[in-house]
N, C-alpha and C positions, 0 to 999 in steps of 0.2 A: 200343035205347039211348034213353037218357030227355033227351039231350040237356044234363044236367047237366054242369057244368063247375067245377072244385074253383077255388076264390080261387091255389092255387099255379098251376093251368093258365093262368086269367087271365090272369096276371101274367107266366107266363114265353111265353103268346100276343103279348102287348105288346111282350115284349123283342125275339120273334124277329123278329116284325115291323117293329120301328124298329130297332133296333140291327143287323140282320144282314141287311136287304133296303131298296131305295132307294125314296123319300129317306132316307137315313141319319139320326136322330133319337139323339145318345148321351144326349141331355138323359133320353131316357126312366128308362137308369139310374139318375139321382135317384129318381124318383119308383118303381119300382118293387124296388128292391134298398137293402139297409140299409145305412146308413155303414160298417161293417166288413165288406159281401161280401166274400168269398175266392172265387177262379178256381182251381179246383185242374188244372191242367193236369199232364202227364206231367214235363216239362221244371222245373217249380215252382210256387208259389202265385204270384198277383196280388192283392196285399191291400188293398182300400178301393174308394171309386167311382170319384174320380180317375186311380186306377193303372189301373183297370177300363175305365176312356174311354178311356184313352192307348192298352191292348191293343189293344182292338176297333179303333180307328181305326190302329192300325198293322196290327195283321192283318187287317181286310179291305182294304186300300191294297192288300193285294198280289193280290186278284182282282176285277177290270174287272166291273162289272156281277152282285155277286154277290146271289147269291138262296137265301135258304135255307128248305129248304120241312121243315115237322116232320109226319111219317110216319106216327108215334102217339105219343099223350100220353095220363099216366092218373097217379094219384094216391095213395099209399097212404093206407088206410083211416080214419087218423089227421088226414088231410092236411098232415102234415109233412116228406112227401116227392113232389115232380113228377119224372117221369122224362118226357123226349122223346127218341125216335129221331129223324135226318132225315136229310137231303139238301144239299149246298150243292153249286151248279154257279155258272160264272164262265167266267170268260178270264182266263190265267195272268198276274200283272202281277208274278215273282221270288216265288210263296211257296215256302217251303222253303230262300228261296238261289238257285233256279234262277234264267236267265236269264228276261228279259221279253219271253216272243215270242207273247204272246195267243192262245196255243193253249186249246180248250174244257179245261177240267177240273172232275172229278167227286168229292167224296168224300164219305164218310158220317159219324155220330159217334152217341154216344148221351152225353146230359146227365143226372145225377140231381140235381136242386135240392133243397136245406134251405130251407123255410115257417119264418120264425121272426118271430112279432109283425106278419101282416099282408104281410112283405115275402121277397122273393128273398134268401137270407142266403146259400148254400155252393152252388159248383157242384165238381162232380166230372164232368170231361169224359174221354173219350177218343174218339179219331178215329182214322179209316182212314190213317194217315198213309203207311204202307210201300205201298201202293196209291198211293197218291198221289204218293209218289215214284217208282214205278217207270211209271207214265202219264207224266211228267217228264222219265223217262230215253227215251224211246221216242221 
């Protein structure tokens, strides 16, 4: 490996880092995702940056200390597309609904990000969720 790192990897290095590990930074989402990002989540979209801050800061409220570490990252050829695989671990503060009993929990997810003009424009997420709720149930 040549150590190369695409501008979408950058950027969504940046994110994961502030946005989704402490100290908590949403400001970041200015600067590295475009005014009309979309969140595509299973459940619906999350449209703009604004709405995008309100998420992250509501979903990660609900895990204590969370850390999210990306697993691998890579780029297609075009550079119009970053995909990361990763990790996010915590202590349970009610995600899912559950109660808030600071049990460790573990899930995974894989992100595919749209590169558009420079900036983070579309994510297309899905997570380990059914694992995760049944870690919850236990």
């Amino acid at each position: 490996m040549n150590g190369f790192r695409s501008q979408g990897e950058e950027l969504l290095t940046e994110l994961w880092a502030n946005v989704y590990n402490l100290p908590q930074d949403l400001d970041v989402i200015d600067r590295v995702c475009t005014d009309d990002c979309i969140l595509s989540n299973p459940d619906g979209d999350v449209v703009g940056r604004a709405a995008f801050k309100e998420w992250a800061r509501t979903f990660t409220s609900k895990i204590r200390d969370i850390k999210l570490k990306s697993l691998d990252m890579f780029s297609s050829a075009d550079g119009k597309r970053v995909v990361s695989r990763w990790v996010v671990t915590g202590y349970n503060q009610g995600i899912l609904g559950s109660l808030s009993d600071d049990r460790p929990i573990q899930f995974t997810g894989i992100a595919v990000w749209e590169v558009r003009d420079g900036k983070l424009a579309h994510n297309w997420v899905e997570r380990s969720t059914y694992e995760l709720f049944r870690q919850l149930q236990e």
